[in-house]
C-alpha positions in Angstrom: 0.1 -19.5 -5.3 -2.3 -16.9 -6.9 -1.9 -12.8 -7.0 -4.6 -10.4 -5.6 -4.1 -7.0 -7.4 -5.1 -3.4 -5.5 -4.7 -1.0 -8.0 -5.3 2.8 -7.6 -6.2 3.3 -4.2 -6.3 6.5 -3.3 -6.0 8.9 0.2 -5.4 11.7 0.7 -2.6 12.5 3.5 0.1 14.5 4.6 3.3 13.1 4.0 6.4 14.2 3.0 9.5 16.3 4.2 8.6 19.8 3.5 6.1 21.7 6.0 3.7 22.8 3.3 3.3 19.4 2.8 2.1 18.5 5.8 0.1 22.0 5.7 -1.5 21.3 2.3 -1.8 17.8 2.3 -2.4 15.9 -1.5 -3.5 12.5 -2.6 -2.0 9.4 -2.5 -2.0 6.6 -4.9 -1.0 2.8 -3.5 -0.8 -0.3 -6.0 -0.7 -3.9 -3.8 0.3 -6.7 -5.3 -0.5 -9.7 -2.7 0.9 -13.1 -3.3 -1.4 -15.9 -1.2 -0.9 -18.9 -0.3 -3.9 -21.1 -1.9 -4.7 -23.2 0.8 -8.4 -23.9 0.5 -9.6 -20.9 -1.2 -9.2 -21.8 -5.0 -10.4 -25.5 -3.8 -13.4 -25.1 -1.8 -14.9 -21.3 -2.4 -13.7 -20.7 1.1 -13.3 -16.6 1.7 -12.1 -17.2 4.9 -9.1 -18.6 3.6 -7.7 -15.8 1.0 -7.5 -12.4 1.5 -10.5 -10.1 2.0 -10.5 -7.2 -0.3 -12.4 -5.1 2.2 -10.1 -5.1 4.9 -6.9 -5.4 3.5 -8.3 -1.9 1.6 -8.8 -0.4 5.5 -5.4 -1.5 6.7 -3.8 0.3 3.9 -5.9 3.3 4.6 -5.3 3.2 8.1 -1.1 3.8 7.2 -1.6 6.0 4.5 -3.9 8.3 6.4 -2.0 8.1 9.9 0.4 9.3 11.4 3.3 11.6 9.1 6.2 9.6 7.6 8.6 11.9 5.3 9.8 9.1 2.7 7.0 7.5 1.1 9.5 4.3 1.0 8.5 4.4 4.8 4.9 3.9 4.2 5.4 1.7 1.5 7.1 -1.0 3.9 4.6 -0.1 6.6 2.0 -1.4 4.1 3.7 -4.2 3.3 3.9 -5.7 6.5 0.7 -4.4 8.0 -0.8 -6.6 5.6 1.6 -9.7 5.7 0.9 -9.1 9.4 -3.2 -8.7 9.0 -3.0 -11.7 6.6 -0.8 -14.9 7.3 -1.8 -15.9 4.2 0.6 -13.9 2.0 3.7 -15.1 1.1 5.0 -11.5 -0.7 3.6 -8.2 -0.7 4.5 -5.8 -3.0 3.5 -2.2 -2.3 3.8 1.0 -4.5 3.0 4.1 -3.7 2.7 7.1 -5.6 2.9 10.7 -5.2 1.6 13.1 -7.9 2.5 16.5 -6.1 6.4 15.4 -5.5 8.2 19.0 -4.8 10.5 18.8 -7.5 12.1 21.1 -9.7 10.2 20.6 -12.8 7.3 18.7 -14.9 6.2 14.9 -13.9 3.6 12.9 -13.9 4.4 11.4 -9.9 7.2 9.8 -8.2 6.5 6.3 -7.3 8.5 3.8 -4.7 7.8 -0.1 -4.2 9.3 -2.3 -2.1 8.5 -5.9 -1.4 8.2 -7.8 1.9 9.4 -10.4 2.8 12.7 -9.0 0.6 
């Protein structure tokens, strides 16, 4: 097995429970961490048999950017198996994804969720 690391991909969307939120909008931040299968890759140079970079990018973009979820644990298992469903290669996906404009009561940096899939 090998690990193919998406860090810091960012979208903006409009996610979240409150209706400003929607109204505004803000930027998302999503980290993947894709555990493949080697088959041939490693062996043989073979990009058809790993994960490509490229597309895996647009599927995540294609959640983040859709349709509204209000829990960003929602779009983090969306992710997940979009791309364990894109890729059959990947064994695990683990998905974070941050949000630096959280509606909260006070100072912080961004609230973050991951989940993993398969669990």
């Amino acid at each position: 097995m090998y690990v193919i690391r998406m860090k810091n991909c960012a979208f903006f969307a409009r996610h979240g429970v409150l209706d400003e939120e929607e109204a505004l909008g803000q930027r998302f931040y999503v980290d993947a961490s894709l555990t493949v299968e080697p088959g041939r890759a490693l062996v043989d140079d073979a990009i058809g048999e790993t994960v490509n970079y490229g597309v895996a990018f647009t599927v995540i973009e294609e959640i983040i950017t859709g349709h509204r979820r209000f829990l960003i644990e929602a779009l983090a298992l969306e992710v997940a198996k979009a791309l364990t469903g894109r890729f059959p290669q990947i064994r695990k996906a683990e998905v974070t994804v941050r949000k630096p404009n959280a509606p909260v009561p006070g100072v912080l940096d961004y609230v973050e969720v991951t989940v993993v899939w398969p669990e």
